[in-house]
Each structure stands twice: as C-alpha cells, then as structure tokens.
N, C-alpha and C positions, 0 to 999 in steps of 0.2 A: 017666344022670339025664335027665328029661323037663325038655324046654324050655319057660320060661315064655310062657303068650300075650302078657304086656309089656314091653316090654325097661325095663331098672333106669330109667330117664328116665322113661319114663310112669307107673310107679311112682310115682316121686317127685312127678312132677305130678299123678298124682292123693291125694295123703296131705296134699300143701299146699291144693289146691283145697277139702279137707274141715278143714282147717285151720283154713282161711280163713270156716271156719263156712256151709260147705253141708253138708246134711241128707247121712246115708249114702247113705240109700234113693237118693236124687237123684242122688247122685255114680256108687252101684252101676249105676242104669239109664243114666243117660248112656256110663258106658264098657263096659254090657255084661256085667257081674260076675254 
C-alpha cells in the first residue's frame, strides 16, 4: 500500500481547520492538496 503524504495528525488538523469554517479551496492551497 502507498504511503500517505500526511501522516493521521495532520489530517486531522487539517478537517478541524476547515471545521472551524475556512474555505476548502484555502485549506487545500495552504497544505498543498
């Protein structure tokens, strides 16, 4: 199986960040997605 680029933690930090009511698009370009 292929490794993911995030590990489970920054996952999670980023699904609360968008959460937390920042735009996709926003969250996607910040981390690179």
């Amino acid at each position: 199986m292929k490794r993911s680029r995030f590990t489970e933690e920054q996952i999670i930090g980023i699904l609360k960040e968008h959460e937390a009511g920042a735009k996709t698009v926003d969250v996607c370009r910040k981390h690179g997605i």
